[in-house]
PDB file of N, CA, C and O in Angstrom:
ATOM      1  N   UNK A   1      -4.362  12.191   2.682  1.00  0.00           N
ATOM      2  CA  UNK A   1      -5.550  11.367   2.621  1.00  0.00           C
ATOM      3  C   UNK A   1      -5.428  10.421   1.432  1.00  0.00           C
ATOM      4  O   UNK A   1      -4.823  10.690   0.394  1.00  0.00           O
ATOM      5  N   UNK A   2      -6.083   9.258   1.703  1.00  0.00           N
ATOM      6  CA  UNK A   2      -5.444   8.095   0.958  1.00  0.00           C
ATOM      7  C   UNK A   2      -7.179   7.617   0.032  1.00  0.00           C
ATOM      8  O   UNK A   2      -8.271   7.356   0.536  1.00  0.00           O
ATOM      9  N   UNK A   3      -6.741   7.675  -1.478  1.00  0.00           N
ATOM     10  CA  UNK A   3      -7.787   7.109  -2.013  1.00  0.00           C
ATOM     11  C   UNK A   3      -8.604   6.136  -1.242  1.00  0.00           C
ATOM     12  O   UNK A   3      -7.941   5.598  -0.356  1.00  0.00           O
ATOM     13  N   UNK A   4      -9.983   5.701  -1.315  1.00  0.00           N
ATOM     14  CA  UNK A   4     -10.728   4.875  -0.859  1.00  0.00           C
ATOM     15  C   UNK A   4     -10.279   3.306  -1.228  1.00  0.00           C
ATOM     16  O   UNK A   4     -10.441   2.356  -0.463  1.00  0.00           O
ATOM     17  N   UNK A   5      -9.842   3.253  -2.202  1.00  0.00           N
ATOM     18  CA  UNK A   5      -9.455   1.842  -2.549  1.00  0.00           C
ATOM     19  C   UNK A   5      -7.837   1.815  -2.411  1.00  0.00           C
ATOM     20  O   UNK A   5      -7.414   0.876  -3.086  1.00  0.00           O
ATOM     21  N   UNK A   6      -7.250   2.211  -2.051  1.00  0.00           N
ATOM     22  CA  UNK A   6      -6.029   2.187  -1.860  1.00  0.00           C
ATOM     23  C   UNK A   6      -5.950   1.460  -0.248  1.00  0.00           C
ATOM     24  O   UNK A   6      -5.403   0.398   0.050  1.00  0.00           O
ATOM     25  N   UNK A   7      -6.810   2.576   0.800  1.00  0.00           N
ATOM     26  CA  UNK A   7      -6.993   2.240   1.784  1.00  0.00           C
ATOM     27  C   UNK A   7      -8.314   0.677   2.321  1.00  0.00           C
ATOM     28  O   UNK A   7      -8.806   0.445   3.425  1.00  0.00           O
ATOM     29  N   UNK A   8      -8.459   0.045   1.196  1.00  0.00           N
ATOM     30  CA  UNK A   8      -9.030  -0.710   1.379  1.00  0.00           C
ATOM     31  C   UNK A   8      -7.880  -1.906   1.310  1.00  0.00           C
ATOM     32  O   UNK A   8      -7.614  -2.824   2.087  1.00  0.00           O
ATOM     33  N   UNK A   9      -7.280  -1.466  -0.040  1.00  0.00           N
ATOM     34  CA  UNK A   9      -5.850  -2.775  -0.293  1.00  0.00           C
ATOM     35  C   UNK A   9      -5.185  -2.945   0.866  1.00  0.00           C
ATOM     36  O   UNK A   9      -4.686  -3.991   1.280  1.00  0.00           O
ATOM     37  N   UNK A  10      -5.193  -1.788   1.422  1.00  0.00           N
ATOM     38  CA  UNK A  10      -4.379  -1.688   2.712  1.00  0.00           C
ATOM     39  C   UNK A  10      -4.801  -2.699   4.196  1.00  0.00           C
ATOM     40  O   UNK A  10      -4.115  -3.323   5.006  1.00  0.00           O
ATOM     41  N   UNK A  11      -5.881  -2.529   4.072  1.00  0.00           N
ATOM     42  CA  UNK A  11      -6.954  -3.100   5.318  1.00  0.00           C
ATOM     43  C   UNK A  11      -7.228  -4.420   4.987  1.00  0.00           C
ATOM     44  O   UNK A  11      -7.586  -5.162   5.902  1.00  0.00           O
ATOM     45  N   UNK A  12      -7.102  -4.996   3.510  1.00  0.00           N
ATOM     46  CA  UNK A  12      -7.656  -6.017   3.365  1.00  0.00           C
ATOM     47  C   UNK A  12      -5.279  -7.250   3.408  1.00  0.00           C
ATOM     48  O   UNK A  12      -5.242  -8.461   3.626  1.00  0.00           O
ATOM     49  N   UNK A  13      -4.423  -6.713   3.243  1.00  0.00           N
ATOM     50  CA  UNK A  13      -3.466  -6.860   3.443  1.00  0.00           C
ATOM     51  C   UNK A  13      -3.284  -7.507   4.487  1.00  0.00           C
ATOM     52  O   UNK A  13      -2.613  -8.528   4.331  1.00  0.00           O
ATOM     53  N   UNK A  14      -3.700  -7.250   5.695  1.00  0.00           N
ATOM     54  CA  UNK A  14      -3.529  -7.770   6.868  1.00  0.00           C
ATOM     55  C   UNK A  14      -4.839  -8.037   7.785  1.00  0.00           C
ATOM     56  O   UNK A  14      -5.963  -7.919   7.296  1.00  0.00           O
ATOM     57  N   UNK A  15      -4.671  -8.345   8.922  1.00  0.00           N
ATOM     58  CA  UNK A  15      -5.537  -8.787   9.708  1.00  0.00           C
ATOM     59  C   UNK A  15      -6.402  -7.109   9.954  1.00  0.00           C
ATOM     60  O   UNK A  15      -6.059  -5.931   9.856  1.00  0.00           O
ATOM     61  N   UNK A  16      -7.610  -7.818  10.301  1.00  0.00           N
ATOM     62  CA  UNK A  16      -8.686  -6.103  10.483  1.00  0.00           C
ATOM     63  C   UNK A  16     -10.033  -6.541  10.276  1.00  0.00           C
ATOM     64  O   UNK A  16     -10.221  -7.230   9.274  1.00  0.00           O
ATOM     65  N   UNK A  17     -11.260  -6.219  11.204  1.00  0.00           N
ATOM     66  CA  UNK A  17     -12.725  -5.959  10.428  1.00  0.00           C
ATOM     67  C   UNK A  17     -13.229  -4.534  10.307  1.00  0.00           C
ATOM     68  O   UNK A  17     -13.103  -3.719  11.221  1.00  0.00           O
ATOM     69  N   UNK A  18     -13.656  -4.334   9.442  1.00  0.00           N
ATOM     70  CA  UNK A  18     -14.352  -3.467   9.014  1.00  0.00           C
ATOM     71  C   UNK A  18     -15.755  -3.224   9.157  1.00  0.00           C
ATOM     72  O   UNK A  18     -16.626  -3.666   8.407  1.00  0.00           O
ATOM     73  N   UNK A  19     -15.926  -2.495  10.164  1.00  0.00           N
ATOM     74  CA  UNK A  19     -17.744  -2.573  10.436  1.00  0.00           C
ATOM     75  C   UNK A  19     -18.051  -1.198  10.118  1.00  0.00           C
ATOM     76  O   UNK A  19     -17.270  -0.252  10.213  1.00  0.00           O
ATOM     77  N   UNK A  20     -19.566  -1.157   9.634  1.00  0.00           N
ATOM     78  CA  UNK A  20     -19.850   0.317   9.539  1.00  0.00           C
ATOM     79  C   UNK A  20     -21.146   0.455  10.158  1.00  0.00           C
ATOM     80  O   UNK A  20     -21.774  -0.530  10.546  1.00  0.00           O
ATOM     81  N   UNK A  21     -21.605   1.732  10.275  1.00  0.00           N
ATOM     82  CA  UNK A  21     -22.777   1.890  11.007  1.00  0.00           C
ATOM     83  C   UNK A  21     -23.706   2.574  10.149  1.00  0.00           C
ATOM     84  O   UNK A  21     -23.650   3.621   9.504  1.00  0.00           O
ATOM     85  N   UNK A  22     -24.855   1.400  10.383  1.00  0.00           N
ATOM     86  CA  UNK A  22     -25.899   1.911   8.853  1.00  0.00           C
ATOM     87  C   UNK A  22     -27.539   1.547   9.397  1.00  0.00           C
ATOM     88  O   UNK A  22     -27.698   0.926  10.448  1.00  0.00           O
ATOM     89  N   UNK A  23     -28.660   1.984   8.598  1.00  0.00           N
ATOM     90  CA  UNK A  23     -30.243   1.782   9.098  1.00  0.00           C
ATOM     91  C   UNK A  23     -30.202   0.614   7.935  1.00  0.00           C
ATOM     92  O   UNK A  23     -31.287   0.055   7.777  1.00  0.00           O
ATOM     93  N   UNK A  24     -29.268   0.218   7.210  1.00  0.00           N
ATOM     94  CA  UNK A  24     -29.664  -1.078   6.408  1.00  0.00           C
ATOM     95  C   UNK A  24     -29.314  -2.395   6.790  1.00  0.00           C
ATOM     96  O   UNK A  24     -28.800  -3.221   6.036  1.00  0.00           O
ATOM     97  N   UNK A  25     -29.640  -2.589   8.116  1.00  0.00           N
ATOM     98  CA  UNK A  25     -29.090  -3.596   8.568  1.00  0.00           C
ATOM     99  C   UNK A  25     -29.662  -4.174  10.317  1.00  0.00           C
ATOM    100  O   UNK A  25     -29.629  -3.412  11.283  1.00  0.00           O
ATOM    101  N   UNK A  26     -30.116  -5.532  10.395  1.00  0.00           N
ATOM    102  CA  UNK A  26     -30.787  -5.773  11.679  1.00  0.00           C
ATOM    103  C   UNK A  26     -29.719  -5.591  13.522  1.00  0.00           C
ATOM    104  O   UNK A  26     -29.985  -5.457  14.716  1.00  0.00           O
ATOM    105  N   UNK A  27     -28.506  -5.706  12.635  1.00  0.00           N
ATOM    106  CA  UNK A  27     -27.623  -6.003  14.061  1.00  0.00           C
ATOM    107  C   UNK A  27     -27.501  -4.996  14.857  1.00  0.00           C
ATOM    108  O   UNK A  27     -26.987  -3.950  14.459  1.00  0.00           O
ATOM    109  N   UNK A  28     -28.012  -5.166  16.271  1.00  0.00           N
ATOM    110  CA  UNK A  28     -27.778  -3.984  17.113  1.00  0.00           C
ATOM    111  C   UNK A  28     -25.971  -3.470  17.728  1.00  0.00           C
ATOM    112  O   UNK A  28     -25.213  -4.320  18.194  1.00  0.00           O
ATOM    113  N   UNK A  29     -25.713  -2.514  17.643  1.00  0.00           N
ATOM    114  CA  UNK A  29     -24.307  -2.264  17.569  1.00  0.00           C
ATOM    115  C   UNK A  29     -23.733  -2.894  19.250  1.00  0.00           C
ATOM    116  O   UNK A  29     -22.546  -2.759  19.548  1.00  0.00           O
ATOM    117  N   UNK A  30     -24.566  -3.457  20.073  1.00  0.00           N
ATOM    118  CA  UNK A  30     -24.165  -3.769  21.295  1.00  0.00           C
ATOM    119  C   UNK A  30     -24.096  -5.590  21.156  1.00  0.00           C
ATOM    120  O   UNK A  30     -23.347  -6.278  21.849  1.00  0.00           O
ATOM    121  N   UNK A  31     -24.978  -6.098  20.189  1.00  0.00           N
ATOM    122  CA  UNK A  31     -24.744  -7.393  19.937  1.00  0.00           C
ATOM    123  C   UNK A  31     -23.864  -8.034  19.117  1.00  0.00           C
ATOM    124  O   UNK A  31     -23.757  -9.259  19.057  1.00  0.00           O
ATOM    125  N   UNK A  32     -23.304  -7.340  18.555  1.00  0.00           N
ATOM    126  CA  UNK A  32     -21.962  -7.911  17.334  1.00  0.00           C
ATOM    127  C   UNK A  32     -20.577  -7.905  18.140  1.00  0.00           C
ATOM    128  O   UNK A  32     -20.155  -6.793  18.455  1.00  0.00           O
ATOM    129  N   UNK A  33     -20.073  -8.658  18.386  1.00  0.00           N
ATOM    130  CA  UNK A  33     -18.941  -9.182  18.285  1.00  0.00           C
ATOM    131  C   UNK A  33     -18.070  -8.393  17.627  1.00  0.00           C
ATOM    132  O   UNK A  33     -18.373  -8.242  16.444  1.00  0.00           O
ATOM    133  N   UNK A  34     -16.895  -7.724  18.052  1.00  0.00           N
ATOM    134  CA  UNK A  34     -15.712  -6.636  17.101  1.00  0.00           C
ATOM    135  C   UNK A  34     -14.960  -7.997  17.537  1.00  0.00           C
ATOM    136  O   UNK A  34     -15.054  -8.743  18.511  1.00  0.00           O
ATOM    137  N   UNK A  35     -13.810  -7.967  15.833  1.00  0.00           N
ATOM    138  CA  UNK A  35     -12.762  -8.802  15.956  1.00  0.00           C
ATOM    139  C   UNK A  35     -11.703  -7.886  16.123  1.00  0.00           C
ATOM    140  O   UNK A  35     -11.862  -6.975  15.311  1.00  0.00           O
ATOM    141  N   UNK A  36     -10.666  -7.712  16.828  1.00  0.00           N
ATOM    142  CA  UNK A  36      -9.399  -6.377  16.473  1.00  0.00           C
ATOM    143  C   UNK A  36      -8.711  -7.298  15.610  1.00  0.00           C
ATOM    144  O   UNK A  36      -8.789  -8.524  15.528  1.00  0.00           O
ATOM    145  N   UNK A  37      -7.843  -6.239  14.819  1.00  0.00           N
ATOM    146  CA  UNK A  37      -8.098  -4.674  14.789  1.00  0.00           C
ATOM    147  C   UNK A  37      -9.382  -4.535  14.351  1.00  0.00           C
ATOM    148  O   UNK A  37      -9.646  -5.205  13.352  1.00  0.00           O
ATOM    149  N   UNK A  38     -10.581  -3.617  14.966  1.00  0.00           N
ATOM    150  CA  UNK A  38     -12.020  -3.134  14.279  1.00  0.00           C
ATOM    151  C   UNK A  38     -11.438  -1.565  13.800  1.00  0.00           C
ATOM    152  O   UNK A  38     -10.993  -0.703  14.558  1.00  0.00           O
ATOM    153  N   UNK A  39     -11.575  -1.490  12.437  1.00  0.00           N
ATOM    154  CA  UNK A  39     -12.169  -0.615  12.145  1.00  0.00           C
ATOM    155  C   UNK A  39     -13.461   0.192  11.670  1.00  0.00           C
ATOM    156  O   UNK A  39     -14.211  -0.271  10.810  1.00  0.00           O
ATOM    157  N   UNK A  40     -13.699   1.572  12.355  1.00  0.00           N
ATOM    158  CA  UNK A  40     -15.258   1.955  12.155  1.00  0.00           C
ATOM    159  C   UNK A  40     -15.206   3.304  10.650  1.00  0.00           C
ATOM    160  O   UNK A  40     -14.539   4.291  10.342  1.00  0.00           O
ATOM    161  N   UNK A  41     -16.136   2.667  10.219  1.00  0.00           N
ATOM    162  CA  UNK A  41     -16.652   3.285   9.135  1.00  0.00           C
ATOM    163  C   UNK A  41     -18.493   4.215   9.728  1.00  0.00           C
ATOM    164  O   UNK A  41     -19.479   3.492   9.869  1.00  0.00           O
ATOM    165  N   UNK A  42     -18.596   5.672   9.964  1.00  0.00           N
ATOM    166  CA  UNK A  42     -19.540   5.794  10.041  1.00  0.00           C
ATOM    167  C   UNK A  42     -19.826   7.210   8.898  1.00  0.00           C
ATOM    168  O   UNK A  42     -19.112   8.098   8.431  1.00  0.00           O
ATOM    169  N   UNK A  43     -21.106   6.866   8.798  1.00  0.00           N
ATOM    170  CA  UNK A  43     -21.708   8.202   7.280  1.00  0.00           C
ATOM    171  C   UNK A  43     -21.601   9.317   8.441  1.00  0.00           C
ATOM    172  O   UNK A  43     -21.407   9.288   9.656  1.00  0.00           O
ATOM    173  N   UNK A  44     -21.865  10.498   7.290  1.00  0.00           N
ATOM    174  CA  UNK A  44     -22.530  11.662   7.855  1.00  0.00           C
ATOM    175  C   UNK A  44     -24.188  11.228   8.420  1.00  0.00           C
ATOM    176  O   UNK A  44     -24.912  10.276   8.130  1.00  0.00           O
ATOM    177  N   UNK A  45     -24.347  12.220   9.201  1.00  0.00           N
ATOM    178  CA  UNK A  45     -26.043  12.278  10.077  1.00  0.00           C
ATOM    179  C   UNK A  45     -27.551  12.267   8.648  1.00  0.00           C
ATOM    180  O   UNK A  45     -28.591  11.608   8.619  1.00  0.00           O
ATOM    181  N   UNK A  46     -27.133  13.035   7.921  1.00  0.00           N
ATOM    182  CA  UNK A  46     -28.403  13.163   6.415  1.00  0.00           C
ATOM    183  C   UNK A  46     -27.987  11.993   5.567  1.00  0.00           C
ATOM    184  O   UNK A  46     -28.898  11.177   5.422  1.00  0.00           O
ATOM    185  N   UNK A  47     -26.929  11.708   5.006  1.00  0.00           N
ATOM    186  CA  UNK A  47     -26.836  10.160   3.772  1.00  0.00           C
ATOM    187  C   UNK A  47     -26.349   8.834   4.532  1.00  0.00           C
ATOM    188  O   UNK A  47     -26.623   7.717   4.091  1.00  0.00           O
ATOM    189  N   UNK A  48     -25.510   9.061   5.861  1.00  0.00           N
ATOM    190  CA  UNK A  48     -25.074   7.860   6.018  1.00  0.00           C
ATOM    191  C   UNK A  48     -23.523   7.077   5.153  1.00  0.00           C
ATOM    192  O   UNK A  48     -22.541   7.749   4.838  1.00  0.00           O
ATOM    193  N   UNK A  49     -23.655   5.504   4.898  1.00  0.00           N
ATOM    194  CA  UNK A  49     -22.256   5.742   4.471  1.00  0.00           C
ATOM    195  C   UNK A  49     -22.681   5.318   3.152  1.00  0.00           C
ATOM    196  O   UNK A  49     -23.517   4.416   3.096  1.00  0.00           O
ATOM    197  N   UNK A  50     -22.092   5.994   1.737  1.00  0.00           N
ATOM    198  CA  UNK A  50     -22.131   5.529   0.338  1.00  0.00           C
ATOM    199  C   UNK A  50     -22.189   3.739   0.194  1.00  0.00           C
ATOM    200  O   UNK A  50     -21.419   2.948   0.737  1.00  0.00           O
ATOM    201  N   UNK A  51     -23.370   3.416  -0.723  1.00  0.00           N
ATOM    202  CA  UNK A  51     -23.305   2.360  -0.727  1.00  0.00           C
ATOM    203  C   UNK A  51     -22.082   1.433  -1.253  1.00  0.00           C
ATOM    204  O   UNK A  51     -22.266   0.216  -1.221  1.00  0.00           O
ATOM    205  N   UNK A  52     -20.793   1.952  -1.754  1.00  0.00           N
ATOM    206  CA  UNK A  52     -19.821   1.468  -1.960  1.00  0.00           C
ATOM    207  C   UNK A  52     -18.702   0.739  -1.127  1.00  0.00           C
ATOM    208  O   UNK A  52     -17.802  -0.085  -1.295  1.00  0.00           O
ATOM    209  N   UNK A  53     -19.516   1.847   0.303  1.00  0.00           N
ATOM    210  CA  UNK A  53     -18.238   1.676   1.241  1.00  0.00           C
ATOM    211  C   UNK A  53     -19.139   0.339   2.218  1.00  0.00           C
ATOM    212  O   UNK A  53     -18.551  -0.654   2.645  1.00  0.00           O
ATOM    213  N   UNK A  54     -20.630   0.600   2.423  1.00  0.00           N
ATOM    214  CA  UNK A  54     -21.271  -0.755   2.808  1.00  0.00           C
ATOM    215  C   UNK A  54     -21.282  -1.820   2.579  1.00  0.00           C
ATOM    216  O   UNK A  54     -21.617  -2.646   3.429  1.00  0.00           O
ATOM    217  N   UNK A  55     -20.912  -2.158   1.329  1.00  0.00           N
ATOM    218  CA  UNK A  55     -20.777  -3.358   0.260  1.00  0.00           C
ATOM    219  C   UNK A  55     -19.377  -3.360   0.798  1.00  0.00           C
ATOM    220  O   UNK A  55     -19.230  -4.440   1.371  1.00  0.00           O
ATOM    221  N   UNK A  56     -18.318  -2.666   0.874  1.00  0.00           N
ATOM    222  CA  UNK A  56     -16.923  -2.842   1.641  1.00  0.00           C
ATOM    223  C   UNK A  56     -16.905  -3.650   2.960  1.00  0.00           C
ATOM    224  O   UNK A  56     -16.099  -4.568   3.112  1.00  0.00           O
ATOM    225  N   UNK A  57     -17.477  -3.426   3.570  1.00  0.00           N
ATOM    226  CA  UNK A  57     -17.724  -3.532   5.268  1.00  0.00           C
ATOM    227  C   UNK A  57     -17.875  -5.089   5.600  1.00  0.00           C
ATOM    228  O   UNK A  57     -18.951  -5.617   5.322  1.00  0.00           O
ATOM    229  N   UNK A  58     -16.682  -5.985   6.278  1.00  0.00           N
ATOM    230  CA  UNK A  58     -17.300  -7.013   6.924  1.00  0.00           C
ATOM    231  C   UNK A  58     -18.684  -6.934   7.730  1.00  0.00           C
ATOM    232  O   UNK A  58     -19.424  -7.911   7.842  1.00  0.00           O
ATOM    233  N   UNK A  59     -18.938  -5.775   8.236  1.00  0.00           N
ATOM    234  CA  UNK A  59     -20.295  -6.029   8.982  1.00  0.00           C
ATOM    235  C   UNK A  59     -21.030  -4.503   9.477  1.00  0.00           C
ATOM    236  O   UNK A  59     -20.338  -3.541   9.808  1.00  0.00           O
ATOM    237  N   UNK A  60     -22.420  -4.478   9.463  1.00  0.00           N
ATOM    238  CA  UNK A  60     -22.656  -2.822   9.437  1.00  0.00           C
ATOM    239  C   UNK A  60     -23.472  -3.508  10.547  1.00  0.00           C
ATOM    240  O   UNK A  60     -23.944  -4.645  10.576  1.00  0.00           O
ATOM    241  N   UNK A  61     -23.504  -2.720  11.264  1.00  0.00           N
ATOM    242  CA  UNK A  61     -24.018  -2.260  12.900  1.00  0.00           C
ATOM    243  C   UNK A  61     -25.878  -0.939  12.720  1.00  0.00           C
ATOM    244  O   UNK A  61     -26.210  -0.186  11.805  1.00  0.00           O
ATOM    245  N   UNK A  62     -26.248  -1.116  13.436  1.00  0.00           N
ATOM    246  CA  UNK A  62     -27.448  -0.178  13.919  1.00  0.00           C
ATOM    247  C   UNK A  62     -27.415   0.151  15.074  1.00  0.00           C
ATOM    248  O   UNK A  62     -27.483  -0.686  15.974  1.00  0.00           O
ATOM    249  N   UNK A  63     -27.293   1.578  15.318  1.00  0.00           N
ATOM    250  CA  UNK A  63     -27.258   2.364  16.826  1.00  0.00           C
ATOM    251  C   UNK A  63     -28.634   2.768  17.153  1.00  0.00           C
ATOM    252  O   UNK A  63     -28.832   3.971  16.979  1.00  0.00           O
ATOM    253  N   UNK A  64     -29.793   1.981  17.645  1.00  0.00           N
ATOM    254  CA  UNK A  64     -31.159   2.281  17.652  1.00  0.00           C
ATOM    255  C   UNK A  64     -31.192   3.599  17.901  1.00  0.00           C
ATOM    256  O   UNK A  64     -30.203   4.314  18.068  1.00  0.00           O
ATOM    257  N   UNK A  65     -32.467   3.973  17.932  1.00  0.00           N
ATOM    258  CA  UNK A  65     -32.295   5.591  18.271  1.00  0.00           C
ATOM    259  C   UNK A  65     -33.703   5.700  19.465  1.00  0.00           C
ATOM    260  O   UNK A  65     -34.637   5.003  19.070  1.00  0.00           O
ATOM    261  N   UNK A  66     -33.961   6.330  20.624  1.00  0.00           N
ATOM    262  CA  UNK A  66     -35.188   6.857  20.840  1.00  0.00           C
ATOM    263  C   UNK A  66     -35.844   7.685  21.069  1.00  0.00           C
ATOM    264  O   UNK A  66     -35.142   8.662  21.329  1.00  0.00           O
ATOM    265  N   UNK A  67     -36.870   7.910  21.138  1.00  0.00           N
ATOM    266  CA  UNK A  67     -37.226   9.681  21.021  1.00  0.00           C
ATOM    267  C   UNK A  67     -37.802   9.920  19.594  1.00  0.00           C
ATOM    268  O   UNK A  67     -38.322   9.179  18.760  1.00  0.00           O
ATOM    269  N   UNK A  68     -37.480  11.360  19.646  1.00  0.00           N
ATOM    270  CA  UNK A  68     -37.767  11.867  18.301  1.00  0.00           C
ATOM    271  C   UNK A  68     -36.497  11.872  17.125  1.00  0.00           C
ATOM    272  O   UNK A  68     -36.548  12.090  15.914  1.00  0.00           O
ATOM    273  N   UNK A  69     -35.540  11.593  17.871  1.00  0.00           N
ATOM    274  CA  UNK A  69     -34.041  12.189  16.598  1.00  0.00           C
ATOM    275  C   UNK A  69     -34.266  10.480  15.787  1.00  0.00           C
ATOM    276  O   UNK A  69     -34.817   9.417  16.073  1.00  0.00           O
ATOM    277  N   UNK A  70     -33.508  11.021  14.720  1.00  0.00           N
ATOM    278  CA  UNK A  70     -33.252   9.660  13.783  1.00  0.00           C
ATOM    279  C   UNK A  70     -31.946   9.474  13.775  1.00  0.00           C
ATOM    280  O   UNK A  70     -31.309   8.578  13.220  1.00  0.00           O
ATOM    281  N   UNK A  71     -31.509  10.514  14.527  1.00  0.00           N
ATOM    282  CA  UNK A  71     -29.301  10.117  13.919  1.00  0.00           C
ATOM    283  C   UNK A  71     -28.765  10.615  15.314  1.00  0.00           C
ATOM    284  O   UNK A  71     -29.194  11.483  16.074  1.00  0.00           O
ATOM    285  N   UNK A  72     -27.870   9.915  15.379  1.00  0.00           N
ATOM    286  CA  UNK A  72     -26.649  10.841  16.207  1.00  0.00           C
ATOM    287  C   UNK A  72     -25.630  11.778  15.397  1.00  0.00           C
ATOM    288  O   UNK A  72     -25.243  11.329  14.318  1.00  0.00           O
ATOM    289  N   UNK A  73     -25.286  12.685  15.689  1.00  0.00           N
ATOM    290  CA  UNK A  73     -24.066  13.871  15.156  1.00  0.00           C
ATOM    291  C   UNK A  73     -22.955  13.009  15.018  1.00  0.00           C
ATOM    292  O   UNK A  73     -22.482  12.733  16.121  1.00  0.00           O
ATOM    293  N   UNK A  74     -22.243  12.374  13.876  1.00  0.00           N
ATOM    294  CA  UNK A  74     -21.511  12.098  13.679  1.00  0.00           C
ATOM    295  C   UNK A  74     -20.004  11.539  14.327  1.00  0.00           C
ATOM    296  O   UNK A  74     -19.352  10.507  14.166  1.00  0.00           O
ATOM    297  N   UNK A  75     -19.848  12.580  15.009  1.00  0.00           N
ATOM    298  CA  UNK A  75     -18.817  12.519  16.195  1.00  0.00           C
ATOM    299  C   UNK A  75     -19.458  11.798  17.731  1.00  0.00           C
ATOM    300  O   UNK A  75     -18.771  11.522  18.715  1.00  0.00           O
ATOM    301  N   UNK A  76     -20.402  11.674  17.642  1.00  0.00           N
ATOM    302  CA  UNK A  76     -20.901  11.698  18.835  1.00  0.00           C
ATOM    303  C   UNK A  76     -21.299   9.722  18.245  1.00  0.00           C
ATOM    304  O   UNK A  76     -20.754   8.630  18.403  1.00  0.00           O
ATOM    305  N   UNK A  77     -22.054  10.044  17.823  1.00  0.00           N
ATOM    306  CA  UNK A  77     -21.950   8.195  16.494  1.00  0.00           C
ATOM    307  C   UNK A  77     -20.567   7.289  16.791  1.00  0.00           C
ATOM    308  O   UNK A  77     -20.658   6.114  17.146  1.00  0.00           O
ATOM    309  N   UNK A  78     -19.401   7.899  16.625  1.00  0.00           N
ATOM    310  CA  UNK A  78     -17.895   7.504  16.632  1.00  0.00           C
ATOM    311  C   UNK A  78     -18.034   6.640  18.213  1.00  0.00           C
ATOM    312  O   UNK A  78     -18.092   5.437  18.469  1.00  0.00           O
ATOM    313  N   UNK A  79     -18.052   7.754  19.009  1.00  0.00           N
ATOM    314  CA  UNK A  79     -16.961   7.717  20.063  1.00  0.00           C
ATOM    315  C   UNK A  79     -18.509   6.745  20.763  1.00  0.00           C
ATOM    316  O   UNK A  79     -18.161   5.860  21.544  1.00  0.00           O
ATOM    317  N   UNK A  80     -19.511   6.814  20.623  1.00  0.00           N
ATOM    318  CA  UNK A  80     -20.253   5.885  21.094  1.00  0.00           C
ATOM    319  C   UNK A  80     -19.765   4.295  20.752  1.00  0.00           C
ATOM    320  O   UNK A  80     -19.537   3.534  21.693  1.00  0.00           O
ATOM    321  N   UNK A  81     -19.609   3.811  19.246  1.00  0.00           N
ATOM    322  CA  UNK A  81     -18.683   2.882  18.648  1.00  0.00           C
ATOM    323  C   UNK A  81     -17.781   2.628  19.342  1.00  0.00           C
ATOM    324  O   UNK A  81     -17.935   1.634  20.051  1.00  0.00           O
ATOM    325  N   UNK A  82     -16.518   3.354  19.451  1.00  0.00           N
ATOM    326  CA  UNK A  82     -15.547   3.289  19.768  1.00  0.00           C
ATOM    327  C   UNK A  82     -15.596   2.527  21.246  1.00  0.00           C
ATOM    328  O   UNK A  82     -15.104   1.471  21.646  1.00  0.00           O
ATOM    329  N   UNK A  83     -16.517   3.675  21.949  1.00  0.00           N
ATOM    330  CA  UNK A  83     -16.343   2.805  23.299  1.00  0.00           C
ATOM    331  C   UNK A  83     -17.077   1.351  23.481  1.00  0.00           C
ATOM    332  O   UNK A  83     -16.663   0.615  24.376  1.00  0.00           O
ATOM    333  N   UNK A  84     -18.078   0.958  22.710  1.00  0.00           N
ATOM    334  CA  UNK A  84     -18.450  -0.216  22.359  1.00  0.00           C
ATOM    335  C   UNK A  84     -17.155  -1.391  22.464  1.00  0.00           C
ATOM    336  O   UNK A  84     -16.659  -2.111  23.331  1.00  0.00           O
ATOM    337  N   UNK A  85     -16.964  -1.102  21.071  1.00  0.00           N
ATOM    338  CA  UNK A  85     -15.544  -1.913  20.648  1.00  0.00           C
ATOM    339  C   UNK A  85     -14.702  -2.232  21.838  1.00  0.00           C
ATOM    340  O   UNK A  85     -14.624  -3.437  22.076  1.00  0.00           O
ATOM    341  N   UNK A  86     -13.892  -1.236  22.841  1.00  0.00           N
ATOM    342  CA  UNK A  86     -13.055  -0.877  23.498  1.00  0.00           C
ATOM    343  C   UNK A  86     -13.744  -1.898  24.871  1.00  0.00           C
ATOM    344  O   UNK A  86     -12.978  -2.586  25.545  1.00  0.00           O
ATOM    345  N   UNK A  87     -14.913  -1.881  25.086  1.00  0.00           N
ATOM    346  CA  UNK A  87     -15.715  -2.199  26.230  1.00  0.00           C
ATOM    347  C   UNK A  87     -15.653  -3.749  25.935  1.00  0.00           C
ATOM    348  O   UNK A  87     -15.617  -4.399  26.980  1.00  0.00           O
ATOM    349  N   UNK A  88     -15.637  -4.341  25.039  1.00  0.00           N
ATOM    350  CA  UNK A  88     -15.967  -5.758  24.694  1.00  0.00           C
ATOM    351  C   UNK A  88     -14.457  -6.615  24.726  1.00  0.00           C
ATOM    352  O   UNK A  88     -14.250  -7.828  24.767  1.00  0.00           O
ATOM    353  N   UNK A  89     -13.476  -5.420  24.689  1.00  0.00           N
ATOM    354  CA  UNK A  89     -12.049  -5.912  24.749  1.00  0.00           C
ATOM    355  C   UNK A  89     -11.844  -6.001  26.446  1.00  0.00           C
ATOM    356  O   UNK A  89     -11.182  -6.985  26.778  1.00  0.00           O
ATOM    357  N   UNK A  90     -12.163  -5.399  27.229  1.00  0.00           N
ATOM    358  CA  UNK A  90     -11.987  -5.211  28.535  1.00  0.00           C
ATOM    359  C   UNK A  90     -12.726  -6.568  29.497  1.00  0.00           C
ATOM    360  O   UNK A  90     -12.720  -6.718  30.719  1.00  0.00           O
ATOM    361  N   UNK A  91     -13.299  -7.391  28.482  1.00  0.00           N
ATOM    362  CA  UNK A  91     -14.067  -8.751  29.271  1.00  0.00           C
ATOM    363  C   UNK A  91     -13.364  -9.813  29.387  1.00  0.00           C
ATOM    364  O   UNK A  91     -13.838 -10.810  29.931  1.00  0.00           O
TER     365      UNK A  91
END
């Protein structure tokens, strides 16, 4: 596992966006535009992602929520992303 800023030198080296998924932010995660390579940055379900790594992020995303929950389980957060991203490449 690679320091946080190491792996940033790394990402910022070459071509890549960096989006993360956060409640500080208006963009709905189905309306943003992924440039590839996207990479996803998402917090845990209780803090979310450190404000260090948000301030990192070409662009932070919002996965509305409805109902009663406020978060998705982490893993479940990802692969929702993921197929986002993946879905917008397929047009």
């Amino acid at each position: 596992m690679s320091p946080w800023s190491e792996f940033l030198d790394w990402l910022r080296s070459g071509p890549g966006q960096l989006v993360g998924t956060s409640l500080n932010t208006d963009t709905d995660y189905q309306s943003a535009t992924y440039a590839p390579p996207t990479f996803l940055l998402v917090g845990n379900e209780a803090r979310g992602l450190p404000e260090d790594y948000e301030e990192a992020c070409d662009m932070l995303v919002k996965m509305p929520m409805m109902g009663k929950a406020d978060s998705l389980n982490a893993a479940v957060a990802t692969a929702v992303m993921a197929y986002e991203v993946l879905n917008q490449r397929r047009k």
